[in-house]
C-alpha positions as CSV (number, residue, x, y, z in Angstrom):
1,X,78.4,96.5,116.6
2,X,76.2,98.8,118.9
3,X,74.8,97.2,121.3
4,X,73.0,100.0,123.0
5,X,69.2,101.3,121.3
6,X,68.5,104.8,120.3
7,X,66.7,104.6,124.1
8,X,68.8,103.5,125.8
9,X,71.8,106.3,125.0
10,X,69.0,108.9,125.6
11,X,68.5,107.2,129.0
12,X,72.1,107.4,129.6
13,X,72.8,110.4,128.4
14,X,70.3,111.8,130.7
15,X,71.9,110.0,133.7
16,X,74.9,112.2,133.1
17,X,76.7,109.2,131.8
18,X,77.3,110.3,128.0
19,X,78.4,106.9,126.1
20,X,81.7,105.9,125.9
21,X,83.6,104.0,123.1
22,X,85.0,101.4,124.7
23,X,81.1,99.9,124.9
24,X,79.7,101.1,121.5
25,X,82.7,100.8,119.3
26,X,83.2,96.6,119.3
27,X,83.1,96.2,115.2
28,X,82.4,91.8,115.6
29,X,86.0,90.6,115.5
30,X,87.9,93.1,117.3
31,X,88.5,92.5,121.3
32,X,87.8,95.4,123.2
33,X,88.6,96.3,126.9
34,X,84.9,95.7,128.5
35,X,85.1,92.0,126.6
36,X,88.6,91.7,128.2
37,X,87.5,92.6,131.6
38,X,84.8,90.1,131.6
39,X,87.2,87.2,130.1
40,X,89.4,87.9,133.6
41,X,93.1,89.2,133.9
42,X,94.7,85.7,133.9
43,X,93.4,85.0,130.5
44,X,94.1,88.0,129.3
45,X,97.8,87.6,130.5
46,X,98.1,84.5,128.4
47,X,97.3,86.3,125.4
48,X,100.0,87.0,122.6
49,X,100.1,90.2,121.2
50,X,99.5,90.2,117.5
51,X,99.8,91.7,114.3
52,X,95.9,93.1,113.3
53,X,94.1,94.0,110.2
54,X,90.8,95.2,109.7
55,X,90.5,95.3,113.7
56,X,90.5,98.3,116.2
57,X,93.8,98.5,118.0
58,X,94.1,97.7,121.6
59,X,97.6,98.1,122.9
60,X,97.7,95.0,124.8
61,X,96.6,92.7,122.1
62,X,98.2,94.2,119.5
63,X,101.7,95.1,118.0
64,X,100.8,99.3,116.7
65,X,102.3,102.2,116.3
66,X,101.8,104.9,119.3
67,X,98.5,107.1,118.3
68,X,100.6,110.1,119.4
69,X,102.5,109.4,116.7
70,X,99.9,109.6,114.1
71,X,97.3,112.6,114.0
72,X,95.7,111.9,117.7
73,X,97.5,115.2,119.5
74,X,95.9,117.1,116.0
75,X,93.1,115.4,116.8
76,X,92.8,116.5,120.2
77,X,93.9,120.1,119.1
78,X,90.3,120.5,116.9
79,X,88.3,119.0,120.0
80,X,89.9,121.6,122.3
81,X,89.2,123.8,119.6
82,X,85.4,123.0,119.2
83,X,86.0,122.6,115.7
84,X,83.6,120.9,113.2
85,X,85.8,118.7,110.7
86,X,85.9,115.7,108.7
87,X,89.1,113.2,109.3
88,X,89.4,111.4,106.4
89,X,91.3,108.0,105.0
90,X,91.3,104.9,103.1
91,X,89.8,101.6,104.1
92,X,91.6,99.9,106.6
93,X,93.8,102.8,107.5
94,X,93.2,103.0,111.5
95,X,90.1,105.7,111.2
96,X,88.0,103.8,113.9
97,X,91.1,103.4,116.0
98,X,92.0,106.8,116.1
99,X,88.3,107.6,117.4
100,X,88.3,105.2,120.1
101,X,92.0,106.8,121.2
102,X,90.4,109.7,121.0
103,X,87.2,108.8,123.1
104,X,89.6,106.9,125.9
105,X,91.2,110.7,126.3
106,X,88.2,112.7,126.5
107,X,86.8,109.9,128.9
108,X,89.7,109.9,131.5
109,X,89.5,113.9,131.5
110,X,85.9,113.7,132.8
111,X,84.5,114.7,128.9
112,X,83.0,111.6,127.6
113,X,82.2,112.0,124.5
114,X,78.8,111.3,122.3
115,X,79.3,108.8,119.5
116,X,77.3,107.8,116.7
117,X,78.5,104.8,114.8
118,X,77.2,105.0,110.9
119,X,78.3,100.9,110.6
120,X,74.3,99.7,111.1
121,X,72.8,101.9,108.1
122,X,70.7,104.1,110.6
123,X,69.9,107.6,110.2
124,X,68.6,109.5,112.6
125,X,65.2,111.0,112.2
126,X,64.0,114.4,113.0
127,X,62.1,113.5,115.9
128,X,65.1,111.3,117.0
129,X,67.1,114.1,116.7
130,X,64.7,116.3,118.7
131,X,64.7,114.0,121.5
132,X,68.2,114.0,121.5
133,X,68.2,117.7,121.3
134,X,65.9,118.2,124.4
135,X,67.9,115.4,126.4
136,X,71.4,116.9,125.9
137,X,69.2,120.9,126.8
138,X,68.1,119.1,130.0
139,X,71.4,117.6,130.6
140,X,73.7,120.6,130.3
141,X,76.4,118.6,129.1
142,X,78.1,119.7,126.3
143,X,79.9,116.6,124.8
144,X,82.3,116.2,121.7
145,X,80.5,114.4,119.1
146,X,82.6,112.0,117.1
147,X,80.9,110.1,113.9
148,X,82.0,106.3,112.9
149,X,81.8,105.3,109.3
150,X,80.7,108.8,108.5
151,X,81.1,108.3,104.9
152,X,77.3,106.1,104.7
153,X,76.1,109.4,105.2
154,X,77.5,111.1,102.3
155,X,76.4,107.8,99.8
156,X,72.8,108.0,101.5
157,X,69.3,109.2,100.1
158,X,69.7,113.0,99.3
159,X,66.7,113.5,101.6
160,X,68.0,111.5,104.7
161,X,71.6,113.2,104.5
162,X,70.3,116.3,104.5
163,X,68.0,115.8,107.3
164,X,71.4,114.2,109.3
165,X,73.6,117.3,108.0
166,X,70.7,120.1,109.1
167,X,69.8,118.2,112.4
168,X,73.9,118.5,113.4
169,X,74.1,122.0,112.3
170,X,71.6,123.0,115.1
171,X,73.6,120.7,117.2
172,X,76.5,123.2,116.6
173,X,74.0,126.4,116.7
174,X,72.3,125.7,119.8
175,X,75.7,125.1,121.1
176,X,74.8,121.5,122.5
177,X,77.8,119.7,121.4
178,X,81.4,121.1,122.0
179,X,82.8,120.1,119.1
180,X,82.4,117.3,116.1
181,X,84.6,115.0,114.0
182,X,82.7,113.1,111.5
183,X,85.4,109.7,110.4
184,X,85.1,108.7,107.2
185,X,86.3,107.9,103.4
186,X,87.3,110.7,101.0
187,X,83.8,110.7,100.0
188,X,82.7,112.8,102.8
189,X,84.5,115.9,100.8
190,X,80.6,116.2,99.7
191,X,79.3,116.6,103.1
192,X,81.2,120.3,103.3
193,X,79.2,122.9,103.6
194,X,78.4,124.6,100.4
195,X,78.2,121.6,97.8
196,X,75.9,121.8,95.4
197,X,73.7,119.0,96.6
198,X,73.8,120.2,100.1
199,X,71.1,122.2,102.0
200,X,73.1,123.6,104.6
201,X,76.2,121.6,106.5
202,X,78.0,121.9,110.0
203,X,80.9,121.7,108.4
204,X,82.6,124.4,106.7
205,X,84.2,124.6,103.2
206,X,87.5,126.2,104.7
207,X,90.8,125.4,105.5
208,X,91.1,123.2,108.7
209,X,88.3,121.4,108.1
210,X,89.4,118.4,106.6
211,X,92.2,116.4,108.0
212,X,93.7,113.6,106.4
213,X,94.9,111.0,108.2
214,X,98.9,110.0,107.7
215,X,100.1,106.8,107.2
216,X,102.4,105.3,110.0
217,X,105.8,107.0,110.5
218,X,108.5,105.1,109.5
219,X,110.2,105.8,113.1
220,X,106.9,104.0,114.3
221,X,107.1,100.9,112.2
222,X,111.0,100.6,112.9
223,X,110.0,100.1,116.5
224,X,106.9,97.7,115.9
225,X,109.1,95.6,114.2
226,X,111.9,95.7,116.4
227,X,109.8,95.3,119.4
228,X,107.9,92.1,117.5
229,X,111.6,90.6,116.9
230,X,112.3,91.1,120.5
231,X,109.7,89.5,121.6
232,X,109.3,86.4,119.3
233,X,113.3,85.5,119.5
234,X,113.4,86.1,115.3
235,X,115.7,88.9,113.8
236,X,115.3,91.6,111.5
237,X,117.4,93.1,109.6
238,X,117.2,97.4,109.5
239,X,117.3,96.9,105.8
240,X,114.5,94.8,106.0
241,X,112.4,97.0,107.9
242,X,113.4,99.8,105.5
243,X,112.1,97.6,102.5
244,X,108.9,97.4,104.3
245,X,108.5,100.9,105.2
246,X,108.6,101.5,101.9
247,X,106.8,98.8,100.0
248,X,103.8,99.3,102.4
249,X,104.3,103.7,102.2
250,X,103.3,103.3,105.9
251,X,99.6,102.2,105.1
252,X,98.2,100.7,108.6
253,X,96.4,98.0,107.2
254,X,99.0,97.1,104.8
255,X,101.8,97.5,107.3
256,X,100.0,94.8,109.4
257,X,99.0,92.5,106.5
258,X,102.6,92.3,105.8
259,X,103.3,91.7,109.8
260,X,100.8,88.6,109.9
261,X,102.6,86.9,106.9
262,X,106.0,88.0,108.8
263,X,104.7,85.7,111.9
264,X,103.8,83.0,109.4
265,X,106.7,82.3,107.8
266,X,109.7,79.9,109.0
267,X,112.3,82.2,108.7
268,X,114.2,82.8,111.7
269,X,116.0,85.4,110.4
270,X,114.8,88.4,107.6
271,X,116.9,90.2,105.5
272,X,116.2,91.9,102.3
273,X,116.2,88.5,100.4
274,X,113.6,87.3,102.8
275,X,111.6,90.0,102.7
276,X,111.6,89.5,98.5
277,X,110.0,86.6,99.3
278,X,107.8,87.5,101.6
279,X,106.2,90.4,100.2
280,X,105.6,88.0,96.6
281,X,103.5,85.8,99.2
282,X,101.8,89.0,100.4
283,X,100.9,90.2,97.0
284,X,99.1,87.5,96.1
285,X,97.1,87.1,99.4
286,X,96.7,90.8,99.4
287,X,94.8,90.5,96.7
288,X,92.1,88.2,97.7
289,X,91.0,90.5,100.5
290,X,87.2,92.0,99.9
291,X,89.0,95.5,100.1
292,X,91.1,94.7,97.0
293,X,88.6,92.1,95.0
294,X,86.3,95.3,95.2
295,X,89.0,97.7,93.7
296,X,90.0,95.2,91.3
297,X,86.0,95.2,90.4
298,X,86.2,99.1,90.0
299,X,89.0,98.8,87.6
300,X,86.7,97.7,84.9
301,X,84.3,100.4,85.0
302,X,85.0,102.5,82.2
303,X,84.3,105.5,83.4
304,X,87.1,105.2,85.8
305,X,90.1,104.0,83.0
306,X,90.9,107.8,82.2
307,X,91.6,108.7,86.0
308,X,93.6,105.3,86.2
309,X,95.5,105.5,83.1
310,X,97.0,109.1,84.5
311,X,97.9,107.4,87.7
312,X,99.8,105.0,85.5
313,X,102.2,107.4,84.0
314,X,102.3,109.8,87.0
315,X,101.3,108.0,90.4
316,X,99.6,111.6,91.4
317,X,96.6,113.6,90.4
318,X,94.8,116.8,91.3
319,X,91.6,116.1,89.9
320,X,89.5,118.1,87.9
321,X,85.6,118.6,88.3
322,X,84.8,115.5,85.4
323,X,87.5,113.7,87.6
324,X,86.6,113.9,91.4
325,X,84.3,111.5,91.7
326,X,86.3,108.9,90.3
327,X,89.3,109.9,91.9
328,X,87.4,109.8,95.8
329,X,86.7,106.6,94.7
330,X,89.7,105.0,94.4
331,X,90.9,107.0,97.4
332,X,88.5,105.5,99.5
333,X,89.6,101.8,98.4
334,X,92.9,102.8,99.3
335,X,94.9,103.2,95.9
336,X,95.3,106.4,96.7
337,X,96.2,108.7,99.7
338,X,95.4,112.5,99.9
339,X,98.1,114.9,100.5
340,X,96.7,118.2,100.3
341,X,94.3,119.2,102.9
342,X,93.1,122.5,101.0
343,X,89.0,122.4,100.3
344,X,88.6,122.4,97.0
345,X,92.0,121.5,96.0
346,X,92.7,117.9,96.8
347,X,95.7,116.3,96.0
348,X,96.4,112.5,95.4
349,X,99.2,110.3,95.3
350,X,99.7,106.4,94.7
351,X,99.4,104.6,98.4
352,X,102.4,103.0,98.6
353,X,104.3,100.5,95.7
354,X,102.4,97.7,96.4
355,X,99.8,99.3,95.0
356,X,101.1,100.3,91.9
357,X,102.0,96.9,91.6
358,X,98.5,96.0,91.4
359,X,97.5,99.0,89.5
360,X,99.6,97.6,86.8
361,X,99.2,94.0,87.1
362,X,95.2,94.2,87.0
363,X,94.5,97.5,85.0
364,X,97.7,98.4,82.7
365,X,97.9,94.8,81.4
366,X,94.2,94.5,80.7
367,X,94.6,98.0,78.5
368,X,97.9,97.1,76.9
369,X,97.5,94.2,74.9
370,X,101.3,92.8,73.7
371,X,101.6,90.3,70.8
372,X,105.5,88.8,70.2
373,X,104.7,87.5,66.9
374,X,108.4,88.3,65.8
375,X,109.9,86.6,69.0
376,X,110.9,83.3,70.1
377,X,109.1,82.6,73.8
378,X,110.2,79.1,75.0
379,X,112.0,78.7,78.7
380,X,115.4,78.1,77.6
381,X,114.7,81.8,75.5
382,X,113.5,83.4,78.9
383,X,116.3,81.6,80.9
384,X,118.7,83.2,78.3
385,X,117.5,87.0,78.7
386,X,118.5,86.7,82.2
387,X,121.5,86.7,81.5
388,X,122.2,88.4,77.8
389,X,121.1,91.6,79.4
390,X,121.9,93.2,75.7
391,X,119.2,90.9,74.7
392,X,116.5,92.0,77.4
393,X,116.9,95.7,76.6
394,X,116.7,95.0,72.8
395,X,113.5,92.9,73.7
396,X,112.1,95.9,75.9
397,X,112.7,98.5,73.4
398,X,111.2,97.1,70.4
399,X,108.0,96.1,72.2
400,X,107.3,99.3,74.4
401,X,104.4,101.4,72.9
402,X,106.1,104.8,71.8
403,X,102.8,106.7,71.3
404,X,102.3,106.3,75.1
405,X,105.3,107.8,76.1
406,X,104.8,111.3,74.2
407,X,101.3,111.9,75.3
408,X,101.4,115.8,75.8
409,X,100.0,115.6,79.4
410,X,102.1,112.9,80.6
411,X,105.5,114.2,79.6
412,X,108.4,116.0,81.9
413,X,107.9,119.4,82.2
414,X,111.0,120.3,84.2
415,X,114.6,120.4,84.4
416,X,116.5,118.3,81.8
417,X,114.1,116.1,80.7
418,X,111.7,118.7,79.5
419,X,109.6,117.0,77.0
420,X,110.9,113.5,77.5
421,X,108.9,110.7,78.6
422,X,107.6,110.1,82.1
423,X,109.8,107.8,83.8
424,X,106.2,106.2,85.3
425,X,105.2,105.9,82.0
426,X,108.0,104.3,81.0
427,X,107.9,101.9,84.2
428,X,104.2,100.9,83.3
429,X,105.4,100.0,79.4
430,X,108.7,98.1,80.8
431,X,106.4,96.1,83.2
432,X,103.4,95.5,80.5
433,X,106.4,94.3,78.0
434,X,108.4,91.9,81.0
435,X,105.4,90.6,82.3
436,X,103.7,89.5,79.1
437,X,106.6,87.7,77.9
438,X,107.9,86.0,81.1
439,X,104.4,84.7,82.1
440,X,103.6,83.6,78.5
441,X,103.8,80.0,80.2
442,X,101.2,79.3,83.3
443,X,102.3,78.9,86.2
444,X,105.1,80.9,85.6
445,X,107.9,80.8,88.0
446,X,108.8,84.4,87.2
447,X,108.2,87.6,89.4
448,X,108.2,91.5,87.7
449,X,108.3,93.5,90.9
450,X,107.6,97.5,91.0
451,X,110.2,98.8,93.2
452,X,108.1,102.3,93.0
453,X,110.1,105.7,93.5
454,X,107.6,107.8,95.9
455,X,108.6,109.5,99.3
456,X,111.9,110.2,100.4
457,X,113.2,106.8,99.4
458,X,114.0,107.9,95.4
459,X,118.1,107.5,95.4
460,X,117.8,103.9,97.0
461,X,114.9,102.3,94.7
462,X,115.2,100.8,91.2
463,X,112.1,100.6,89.0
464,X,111.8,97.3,88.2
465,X,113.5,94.0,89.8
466,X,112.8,90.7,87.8
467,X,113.6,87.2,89.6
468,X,113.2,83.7,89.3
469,X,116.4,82.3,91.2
470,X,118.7,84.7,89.1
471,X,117.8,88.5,89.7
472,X,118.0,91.6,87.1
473,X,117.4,94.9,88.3
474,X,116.3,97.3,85.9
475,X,116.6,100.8,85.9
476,X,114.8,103.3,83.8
477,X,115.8,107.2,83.3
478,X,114.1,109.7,80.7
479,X,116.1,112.8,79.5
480,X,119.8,112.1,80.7
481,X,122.0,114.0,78.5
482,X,125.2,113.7,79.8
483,X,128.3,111.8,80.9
484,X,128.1,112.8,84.5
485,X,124.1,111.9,84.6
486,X,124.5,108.4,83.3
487,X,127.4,107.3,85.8
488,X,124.9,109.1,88.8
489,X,122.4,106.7,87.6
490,X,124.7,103.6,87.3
491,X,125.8,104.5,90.4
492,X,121.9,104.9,92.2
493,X,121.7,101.4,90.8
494,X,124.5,99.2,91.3
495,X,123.9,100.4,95.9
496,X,120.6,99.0,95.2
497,X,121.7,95.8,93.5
498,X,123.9,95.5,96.4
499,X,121.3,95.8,99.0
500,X,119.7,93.3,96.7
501,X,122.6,91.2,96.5
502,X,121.8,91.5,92.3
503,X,124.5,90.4,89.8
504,X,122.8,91.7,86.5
505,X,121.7,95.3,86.4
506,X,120.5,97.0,83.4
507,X,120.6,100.6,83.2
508,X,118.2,102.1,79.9
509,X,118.0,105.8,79.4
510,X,115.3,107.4,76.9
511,X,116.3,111.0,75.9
512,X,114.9,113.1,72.9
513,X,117.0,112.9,69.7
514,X,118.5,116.3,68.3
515,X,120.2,117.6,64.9
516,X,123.2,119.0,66.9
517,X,124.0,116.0,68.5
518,X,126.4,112.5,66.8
519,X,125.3,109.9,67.3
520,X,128.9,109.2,68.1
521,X,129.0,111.0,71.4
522,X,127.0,108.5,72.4
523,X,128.7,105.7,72.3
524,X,130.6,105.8,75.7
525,X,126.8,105.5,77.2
526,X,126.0,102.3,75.3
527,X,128.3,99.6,77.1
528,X,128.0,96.1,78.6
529,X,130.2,94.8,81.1
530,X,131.5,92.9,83.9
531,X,132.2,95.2,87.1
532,X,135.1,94.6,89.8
533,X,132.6,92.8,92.3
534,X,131.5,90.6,89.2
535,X,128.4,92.0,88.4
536,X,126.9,92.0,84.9
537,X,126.3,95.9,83.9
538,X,124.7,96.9,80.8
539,X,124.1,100.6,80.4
540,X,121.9,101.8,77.1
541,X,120.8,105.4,75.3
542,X,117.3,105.3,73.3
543,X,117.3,108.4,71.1
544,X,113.3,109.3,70.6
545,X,112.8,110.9,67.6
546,X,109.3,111.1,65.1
547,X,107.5,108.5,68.3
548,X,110.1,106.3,67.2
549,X,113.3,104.9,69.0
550,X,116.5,104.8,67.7
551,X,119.5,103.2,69.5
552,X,122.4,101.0,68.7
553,X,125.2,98.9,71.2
554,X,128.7,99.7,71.0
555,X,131.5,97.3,72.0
């Protein structure tokens, strides 16, 4: 927290000695450099780096990614630049870590910057702000302004954001601050200039005025992890480290989550069927943080389902004017990341698979109630779908709610698959169907795990990877209409089985039925067998026709 009173800045400020963040920036749990210093070197040596979460990164404490890897030389770019902006990111994405980076730079170049920390609930006054005005006039120092927690501004009284918002545009127009970066949520999109709510604002509704934070490059992780094995005698495996790349999408907070349950566990050595483990373990404790408790709390507002169900079917959304709000929202808890930095136009898409994992586990399953009054569920039933994989698509196929898939707004609207199901969609019906029936006992000992197709990663991922011991990897594919297609996606599937070390692998394609087509040509497409490396394959065409499926297995 901020230690230092709204006097006792002034006073330094007019000592030429503008505040720093290394003393103003501490946050409670987080170590920072002035408490290391006064703890003493030796101690200091005897610490062991860690993974963090939640805390401000301080290389010598902490395993992290290299700032220059992220946005910092951007950063440094719009300071140079005097720029006004708004950096914006989820919870728990590295916002306050950034600023301090930031701060440390300006500091060592003789600039020192101003900073005013939002995390106490104060807002400045207009006689505060005129003493500060008159302090930095009789100064003549011209510091960068950078804003903590900016986001409490944009959620405060009308009156006392517009008071803040005016008070920094003179700032800017008496030219007594170089520059400003206000650090926040996606909620401070309403603190551009030109909202409807908004008096005036320092901070222009144009392009280069809002900067999204990235998540952590995978190049950057690769080395965290590597440097973590090196140093704690364990090894990781480069598939490994791909998995978590892309289970985590690179979110810093995640990314570390997942490196503190690394540390914890026994293993001395962590391949991909470690790491299935692992990331079970993290999902679970994951979801006990406040972060995710409070996004788990917005999923039952009502007014947010719409905006959530899209999401569902295609993990992205550009919202519209009746959906912004919502949308910010759930940005700002970290469900989703913003991708498109054009004011006015913002562009979401799902954080990572993780958290489309619990997107469907704790909103998808609360909307899509499943009833298997015509089917058997005992364990010796569920033990024997693992491995009659003829069975398990027969049992996904009658259950999955056709009048979901052929939504008009949800459906492919380019190449092949025009006007076939979205293969989200479809992934959010196979889950709600595998889910329901394989934890119809409690506890249940099996997993349904998302293995969510978003990034560059699409021809490695499955959709859907069931286990309890035994493994079946299913993979889902809308709109396939020909020989050549279906092999390509047998073929996507069986290299990820293999990464997976998975014996059973069910491949189930949904395509639109048509008048010119037999039904015989499809037979070649509906096979089970057992490949060369022994592997159970069972590949499967549903023909969509009037909301209805209609499919059939041929020997």
């Amino acid at each position: 927290m901020i230690e230092d009173s709204f006097g006792i800045k002034l006073q330094r400020i007019k000592e030429g000695n503008t505040i720093t963040a290394i003393d103003t920036l501490e946050k409670g749990k987080t170590y920072t450099v002035e408490g290391i210093a006064q703890s003493g070197g030796d101690d200091f040596a005897a610490v062991s780096r860690q993974f963090t979460f939640g805390m401000t990164i301080d290389p010598r404490l902490h395993f992290y990614v290299p700032f220059q890897e992220l946005a910092l030389n951007s950063l440094k770019g719009m300071i140079v630049s005097n720029r006004f902006a708004l950096v914006q990111a989820p919870f728990r994405f590295g916002k306050t870590s950034h600023l301090i980076a930031l701060a440390k730079w300006l500091t060592a170049r003789g600039m020192p910057p101003l900073i005013i920390s939002c995390v106490q609930d104060v807002l400045w006054t207009n006689q505060e702000f005129q003493e500060l005005r008159e302090t930095l006039q009789e100064n003549g120092q011209r510091p960068a302004l950078l804003i903590d927690e900016f986001q409490l501004i944009a959620h405060s009284d009308p009156q006392k954001r517009n008071i803040t918002l005016t008070q920094l545009k003179q700032l800017r127009d008496l030219q007594l601050v170089s520059a400003c970066l206000g650090f926040g949520t996606y909620s401070l999109m309403h603190l551009l200039d030109s909202s409807n709510h908004l008096i005036m604002s320092p901070f222009p509704k144009e392009p280069g005025s809002v900067v999204y934070l990235s998540g952590l490059s995978p190049q950057g992780i690769s080395a965290m992890f590597m440097d973590w094995s090196h140093d704690r005698g364990r090894t990781i495996s480069a598939a490994a480290i791909q998995a978590i790349i892309e289970d985590t999408g690179g979110y810093p907070g995640l990314v570390g989550y997942a490196g503190m349950m690394l540390e914890n566990t026994s293993y001395s050595t962590i391949d991909l069927e470690q790491w299935g483990s692992i990331k079970t373990s993290i999902i679970q404790s994951y979801s006990t943080t406040p972060q995710i408790r409070r996004l788990f709390d917005l999923f039952e507002q009502p007014q947010l389902a719409p905006v959530l169900s899209k999401l569902c079917a295609t993990l992205f959304i550009t919202p519209s004017q009746t959906e912004l709000e919502s949308t910010l929202v759930l940005a700002d808890f970290g469900l989703l990341r913003g991708i498109k930095q054009e004011v006015g136009t913002p562009t979401f898409v799902l954080s990572c698979p993780l958290f489309h994992y619990l997107l469907l586990n704790h909103f998808y399953l609360g909307i899509r109630t499943l009833a298997f009054g015509d089917v058997l569920i005992t364990p010796e039933t569920q033990e024997h779908l693992m491995s009659h994989l003829p069975d398990l698509a027969t049992l996904i196929i009658q259950h999955i709610d056709y009048g979901k898939l052929w939504q008009v707004e949800i459906l492919n609207v380019g190449g092949g698959g025009v006007g076939t199901p979205s293969e989200h969609q479809l992934q959010a019906e196979c889950f709600a169907v595998l889910a329901s029936y394989f934890r119809y006992f409690k506890p249940s000992q099996w997993f349904v795990s998302i293995e969510t197709k978003i990034g560059d990663h699409k021809q490695r991922r499955a959709d859907i990877l069931l286990r309890n011991g035994k493994r079946v990897l299913i993979e889902l594919k809308s709109g396939l209409t020909s020989l050549k297609e279906m092999n390509e996606a047998v073929v996507q599937a069986q290299d990820y089985a293999r990464a997976f070390q998975v014996k059973h692998i069910l491949v189930i394609n949904f395509t639109k039925y048509s008048s010119q087509d037999a039904i015989a040509r499809w037979g070649e497409h509906h096979r089970h067998e057992l490949t060369s490396d022994g592997s159970e394959l069972s590949v499967c065409t549903v023909k969509l026709y009037d909301n209805s499926p209609k499919f059939k297995w041929i020997p």
